[in-house]
C-alpha positions in Angstrom: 71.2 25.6 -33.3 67.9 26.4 -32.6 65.2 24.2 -32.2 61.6 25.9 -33.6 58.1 25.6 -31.3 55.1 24.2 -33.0 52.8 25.3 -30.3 51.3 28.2 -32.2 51.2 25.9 -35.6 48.1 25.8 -37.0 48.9 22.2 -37.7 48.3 20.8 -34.6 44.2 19.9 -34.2 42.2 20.3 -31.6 41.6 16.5 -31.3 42.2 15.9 -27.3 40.0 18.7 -26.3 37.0 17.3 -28.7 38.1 13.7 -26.9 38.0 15.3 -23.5 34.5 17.4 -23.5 33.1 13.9 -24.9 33.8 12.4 -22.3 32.8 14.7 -19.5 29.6 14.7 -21.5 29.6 10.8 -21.2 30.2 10.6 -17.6 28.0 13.4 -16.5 25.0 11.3 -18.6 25.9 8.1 -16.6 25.5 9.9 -13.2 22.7 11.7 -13.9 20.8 8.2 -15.1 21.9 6.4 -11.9 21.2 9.1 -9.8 17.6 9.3 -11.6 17.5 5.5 -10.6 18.5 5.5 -7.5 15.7 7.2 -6.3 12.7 5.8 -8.6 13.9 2.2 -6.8 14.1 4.0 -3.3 10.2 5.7 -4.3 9.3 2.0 -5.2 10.5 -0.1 -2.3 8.4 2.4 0.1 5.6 2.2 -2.0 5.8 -1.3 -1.6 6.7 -1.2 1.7 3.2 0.6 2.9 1.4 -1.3 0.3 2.3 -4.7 2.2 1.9 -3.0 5.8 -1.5 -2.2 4.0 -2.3 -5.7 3.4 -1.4 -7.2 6.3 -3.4 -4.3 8.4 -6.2 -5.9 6.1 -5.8 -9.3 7.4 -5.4 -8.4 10.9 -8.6 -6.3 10.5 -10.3 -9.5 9.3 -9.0 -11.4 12.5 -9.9 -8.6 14.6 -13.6 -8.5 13.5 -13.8 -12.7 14.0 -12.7 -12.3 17.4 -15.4 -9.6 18.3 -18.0 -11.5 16.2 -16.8 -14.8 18.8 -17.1 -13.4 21.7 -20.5 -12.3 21.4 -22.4 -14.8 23.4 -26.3 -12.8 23.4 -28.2 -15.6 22.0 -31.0 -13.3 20.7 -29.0 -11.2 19.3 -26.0 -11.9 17.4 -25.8 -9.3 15.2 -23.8 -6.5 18.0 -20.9 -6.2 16.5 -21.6 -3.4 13.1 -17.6 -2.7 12.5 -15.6 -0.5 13.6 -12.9 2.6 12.3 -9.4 2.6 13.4 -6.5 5.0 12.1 -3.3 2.7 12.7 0.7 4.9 12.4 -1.8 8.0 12.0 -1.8 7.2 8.1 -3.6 3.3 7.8 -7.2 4.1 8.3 -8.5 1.0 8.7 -12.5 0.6 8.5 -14.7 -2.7 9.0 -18.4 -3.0 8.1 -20.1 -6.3 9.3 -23.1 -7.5 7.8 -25.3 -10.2 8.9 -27.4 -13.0 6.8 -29.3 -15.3 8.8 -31.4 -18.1 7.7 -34.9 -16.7 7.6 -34.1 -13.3 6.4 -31.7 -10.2 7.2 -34.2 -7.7 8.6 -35.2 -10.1 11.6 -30.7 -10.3 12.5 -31.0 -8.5 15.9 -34.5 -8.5 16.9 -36.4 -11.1 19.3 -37.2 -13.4 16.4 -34.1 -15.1 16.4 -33.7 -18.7 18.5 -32.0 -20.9 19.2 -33.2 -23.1 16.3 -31.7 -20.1 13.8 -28.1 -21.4 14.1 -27.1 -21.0 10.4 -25.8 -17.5 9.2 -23.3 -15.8 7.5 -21.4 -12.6 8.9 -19.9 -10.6 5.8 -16.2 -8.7 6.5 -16.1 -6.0 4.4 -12.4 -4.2 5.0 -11.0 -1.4 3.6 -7.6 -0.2 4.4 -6.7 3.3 3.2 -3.5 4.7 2.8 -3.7 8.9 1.2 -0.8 10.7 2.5 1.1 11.9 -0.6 4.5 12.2 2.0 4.3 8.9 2.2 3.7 7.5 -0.7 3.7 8.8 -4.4 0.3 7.4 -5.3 -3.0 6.8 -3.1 -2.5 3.1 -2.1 -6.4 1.5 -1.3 -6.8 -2.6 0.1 -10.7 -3.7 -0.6 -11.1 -7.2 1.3 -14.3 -9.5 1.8 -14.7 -12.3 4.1 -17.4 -14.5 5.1 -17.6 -16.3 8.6 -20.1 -18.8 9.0 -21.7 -18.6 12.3 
């Protein structure tokens, strides 16, 4: 006896190679999406990285600037230190502008018509941290800060 072969039947359907490219299809999707993932949160975490570094270059600028504002000790003219520019990891450029406000008025802040008697005054920080390397970063990433430091 003689058994028959149904492999060239047209009966048979084509069900397990439909169910087969589906899921190819499927599991190709899901590694491209966490592929795609993967590296927006890697992108993000550095921006966020150099946006903190930023900040913190910021406050150190602030502390900077206090210190040379301290340690001038020219009684008739306490108005030396103007700011200063600094390029910190060759990306950070970090720049200070220091403006003074005494109690009579601001044009007189480092001539000889300041005393000893003009003891109030104000020194305004302003700090700007800039970070525009596009290697770096995927957007430009810019830290405005103002301080004000009674002298």
């Amino acid at each position: 006896m003689q058994r028959k072969s149904h492999i060239l039947s047209s009966k048979r359907s084509g069900m397990a190679m439909i169910m087969a490219i589906a899921v190819i299809v499927v599991v190709a999707t899901l590694l491209a999406l966490a592929l795609s993932l993967s590296t927006l949160t890697s992108k993000s975490s550095v921006d966020l990285y150099v946006y903190e570094q930023a900040n913190l270059l910021a406050r150190s600028a602030g502390e900077y600037a206090k210190l040379k504002i301290g340690t001038d000790n020219n009684a008739t003219s306490r108005c030396n230190y103007t700011g200063e520019s600094f390029v910190e990891n060759t990306f950070y450029n970090i720049n200070i502008n220091v403006s003074y406000v005494y109690n009579n008025d601001i044009s007189t802040c480092g001539t000889a018509t300041l005393t000893q008697t003009d003891d109030f005054g104000v020194a305004r920080l302003d700090i700007t941290v800039d970070v525009n390397d596009t290697t770096i970063t995927s957007e430009p990433i810019r830290i405005f800060k103002r301080k004000l430091i009674e002298l």
